[in-house]
C-alpha positions in Angstrom: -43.3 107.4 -88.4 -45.4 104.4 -89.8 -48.6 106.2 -89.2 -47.9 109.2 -91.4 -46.4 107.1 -94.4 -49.4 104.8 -94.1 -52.2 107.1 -93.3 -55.0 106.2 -91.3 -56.1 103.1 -94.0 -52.5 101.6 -93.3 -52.3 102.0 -89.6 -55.1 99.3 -89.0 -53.6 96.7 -91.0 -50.0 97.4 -89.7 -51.4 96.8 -85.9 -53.1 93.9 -87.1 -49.5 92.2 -87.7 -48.2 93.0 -84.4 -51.2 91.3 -82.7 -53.2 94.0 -82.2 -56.8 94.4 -83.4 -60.2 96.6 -83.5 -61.8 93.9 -80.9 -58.3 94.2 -78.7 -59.0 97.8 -78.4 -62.6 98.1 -77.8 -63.7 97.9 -73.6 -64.3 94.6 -72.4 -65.9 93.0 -69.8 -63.4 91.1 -67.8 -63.9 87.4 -66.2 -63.0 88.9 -63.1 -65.9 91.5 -63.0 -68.4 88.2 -63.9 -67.0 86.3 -61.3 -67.0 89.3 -58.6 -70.9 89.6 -60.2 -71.9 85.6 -59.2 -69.8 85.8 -56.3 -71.9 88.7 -55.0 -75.5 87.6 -56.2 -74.9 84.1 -54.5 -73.9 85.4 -51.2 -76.8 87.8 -51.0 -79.1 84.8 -52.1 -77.9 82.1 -50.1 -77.8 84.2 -46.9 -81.4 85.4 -47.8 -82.3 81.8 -48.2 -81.2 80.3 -44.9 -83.1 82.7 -43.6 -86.4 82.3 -44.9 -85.6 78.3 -44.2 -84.4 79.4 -40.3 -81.4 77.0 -41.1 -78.5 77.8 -38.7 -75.6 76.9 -41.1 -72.2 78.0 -42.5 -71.3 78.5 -46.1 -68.9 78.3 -49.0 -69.1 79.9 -52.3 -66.4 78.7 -55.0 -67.4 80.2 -58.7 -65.4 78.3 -61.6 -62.9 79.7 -63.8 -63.8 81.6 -66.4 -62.2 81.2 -70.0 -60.0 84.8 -70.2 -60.4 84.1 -74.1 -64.2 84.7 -73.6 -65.1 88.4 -75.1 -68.0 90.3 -74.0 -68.5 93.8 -75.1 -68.3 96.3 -71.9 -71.5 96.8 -70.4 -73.0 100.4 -70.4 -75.5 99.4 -67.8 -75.5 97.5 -64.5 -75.2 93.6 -64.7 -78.0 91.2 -64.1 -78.1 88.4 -62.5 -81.0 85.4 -61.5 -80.2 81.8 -60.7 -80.9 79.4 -63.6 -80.9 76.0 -61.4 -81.5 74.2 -59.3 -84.4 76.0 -57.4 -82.2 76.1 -54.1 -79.0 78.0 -54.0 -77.2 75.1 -52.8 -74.8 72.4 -54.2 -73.8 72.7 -58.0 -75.8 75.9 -59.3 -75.4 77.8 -62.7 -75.9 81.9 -62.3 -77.1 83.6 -65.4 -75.3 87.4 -66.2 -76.8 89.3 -68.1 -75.7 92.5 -70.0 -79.1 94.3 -70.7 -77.4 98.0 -72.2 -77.0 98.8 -75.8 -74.4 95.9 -76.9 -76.9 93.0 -74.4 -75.4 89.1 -74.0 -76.1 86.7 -71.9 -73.1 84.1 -70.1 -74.2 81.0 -67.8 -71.4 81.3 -65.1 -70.9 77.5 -62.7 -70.5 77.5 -59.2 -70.5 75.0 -56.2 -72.5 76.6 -53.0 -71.5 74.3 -50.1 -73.5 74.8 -47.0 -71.9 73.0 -43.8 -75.0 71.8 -41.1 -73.8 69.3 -37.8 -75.0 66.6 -38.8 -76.0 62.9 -36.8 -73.7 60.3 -37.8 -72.6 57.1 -36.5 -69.5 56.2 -34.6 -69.8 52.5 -34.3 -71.4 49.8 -37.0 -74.9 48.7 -36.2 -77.0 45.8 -37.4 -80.2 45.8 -38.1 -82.7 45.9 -35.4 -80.1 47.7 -33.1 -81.3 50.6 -30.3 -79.8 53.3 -31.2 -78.0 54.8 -28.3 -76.4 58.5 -27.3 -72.7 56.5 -27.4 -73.4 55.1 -31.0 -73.9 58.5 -32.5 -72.2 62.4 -32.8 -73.0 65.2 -35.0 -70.7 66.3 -37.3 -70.1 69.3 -39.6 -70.9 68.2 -43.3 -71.7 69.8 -46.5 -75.7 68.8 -46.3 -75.9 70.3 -50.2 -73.9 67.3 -50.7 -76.6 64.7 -48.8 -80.0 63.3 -50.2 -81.1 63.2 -46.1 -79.9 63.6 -43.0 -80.6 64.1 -39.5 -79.3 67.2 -37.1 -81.3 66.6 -33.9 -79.7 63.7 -31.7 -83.3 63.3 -29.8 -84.9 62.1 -33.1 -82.2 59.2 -33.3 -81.8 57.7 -30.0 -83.9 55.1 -29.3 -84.8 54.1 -32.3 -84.3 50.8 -33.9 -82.0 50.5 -37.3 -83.8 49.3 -40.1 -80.7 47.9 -41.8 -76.9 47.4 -41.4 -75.1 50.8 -41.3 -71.6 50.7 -41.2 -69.5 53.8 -39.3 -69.0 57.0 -39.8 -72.0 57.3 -42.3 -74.5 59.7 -42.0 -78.1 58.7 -40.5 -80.8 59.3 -42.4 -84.5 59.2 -41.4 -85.3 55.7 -43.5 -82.3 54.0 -41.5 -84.6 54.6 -38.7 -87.6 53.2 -37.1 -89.8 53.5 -33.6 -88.6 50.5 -31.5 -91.0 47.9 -29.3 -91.8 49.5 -26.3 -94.0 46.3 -25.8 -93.6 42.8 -27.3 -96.5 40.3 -27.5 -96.2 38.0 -24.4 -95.2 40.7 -22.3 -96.7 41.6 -18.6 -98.2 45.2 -18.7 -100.0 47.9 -16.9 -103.5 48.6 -18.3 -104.1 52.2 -17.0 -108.1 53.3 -17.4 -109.5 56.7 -16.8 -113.2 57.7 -16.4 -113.6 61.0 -14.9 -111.4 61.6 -11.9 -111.3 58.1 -11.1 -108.0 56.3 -12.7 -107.9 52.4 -12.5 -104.8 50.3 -13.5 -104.5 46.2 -14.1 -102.6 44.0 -14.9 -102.7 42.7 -18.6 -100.9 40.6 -21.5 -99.8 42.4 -24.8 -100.9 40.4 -27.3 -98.9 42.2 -30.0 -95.5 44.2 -30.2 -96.5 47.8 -29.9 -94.3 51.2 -30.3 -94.9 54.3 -28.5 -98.9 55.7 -29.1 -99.3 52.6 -31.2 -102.9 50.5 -30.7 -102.5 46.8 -30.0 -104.9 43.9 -28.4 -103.9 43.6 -24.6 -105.6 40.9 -22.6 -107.1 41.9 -18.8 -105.1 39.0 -17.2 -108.4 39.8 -14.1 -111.6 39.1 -16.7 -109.7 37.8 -19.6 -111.0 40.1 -21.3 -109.5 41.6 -24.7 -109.1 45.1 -25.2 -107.6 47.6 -27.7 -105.2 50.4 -25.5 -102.2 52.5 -26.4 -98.7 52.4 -25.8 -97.7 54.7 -23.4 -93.8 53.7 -22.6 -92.2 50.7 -22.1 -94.4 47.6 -20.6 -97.8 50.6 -20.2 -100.6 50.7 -22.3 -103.9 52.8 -21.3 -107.3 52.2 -22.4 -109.5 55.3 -23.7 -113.1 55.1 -21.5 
């Protein structure tokens, strides 16, 4: 046998031609058990953080390959692991794993966290200056680590007037949006006045556009006289006494 012509001194060497090697032969950590490592620490922190953020929402975790030429020594202790960025497990985030025993590295593993919310989005174009309407809009399931902003309650949409052109099937997002007139200047209103238990109601002018709990000039179309009242709904101010 090789071995016993070559002694120990020539065994080494003679493995070394067929491929083998000292570093083939000592334990290694595999790129499965790093994956099956991020893979773990992500679900645990991404579950933990919807909650603290009471976010009803689905997720997707999707590590990236690792190199299989990558060698890390077998680790003799449990693996670390902490989330280098960003802040929020959510979107493009990098997982550090950490070997702390008696042979310690360090590997930065990728992953994409995707975390799918029903979202507002609109179903027809609208121009600016549009109302907003319940047949305009419909929530839809997107991957909200993938948005800047967005909307998920309806009620905070319809109504309101677009501040630009937004074509369909786009995403709304609060700066798209603004409260809409419910009183232009010119228009007849109800001034509504309470003092005590004794409510009193006229009829005035707006002498501004006004949106809902804004302050505007209204004139008392009875004494011409100009006061300042609130927007209460469309075509009613009130005046605080």
């Amino acid at each position: 046998m090789m071995a016993k012509r070559l002694g120990l001194a020539g065994v080494l060497p003679a493995l070394g031609l067929f491929g083998y090697s000292a570093l083939h032969a000592a334990p290694m950590t595999l790129p499965e058990e790093l994956i099956g490592a991020t893979e773990g620490f992500l679900e645990f922190t991404v579950e933990d953080y919807l909650e603290r953020s009471e976010i009803s929402a689905r997720h997707e975790i999707e590590v990236n390959p690792i190199d299989p030429r990558l060698r890390l020594a077998a680790c003799d202790s449990d693996l670390t692991q902490s989330l280098e960025s960003p802040a929020q497990p959510v979107g493009r985030v990098t997982v550090r794993v950490s070997c702390e025993g008696s042979t310690p590295w360090t590997v930065f593993v990728p992953a994409q966290v995707r975390v799918f919310r029903p979202v507002v989005v609109l179903k027809t174009p609208l121009k600016r200056n549009s109302i907003v309407s319940e047949r305009n809009i419909a929530l839809i399931e997107q991957d909200v680590g993938a948005l800047r902003s967005y909307i998920t309650d309806p009620t905070l949409v319809i109504g309101r007037k677009m501040t630009r052109p937004v074509a369909a099937d786009q995403v709304l997002i609060p700066s798209q949006l603004e409260l809409a007139e419910s009183v232009y200047r010119g228009d007849q209103v109800v001034i509504a006045a309470r003092s005590g238990g004794i409510a009193v109601r006229v009829q005035g002018e707006a002498l501004a556009d006004g949106t809902l709990g804004e302050q505007i000039s209204v004139r008392n179309l009875s004494s011409q006289r100009v006061v300042r009242a609130r927007v209460i709904g469309p075509g009613q101010v009130e005046v605080e006494m």
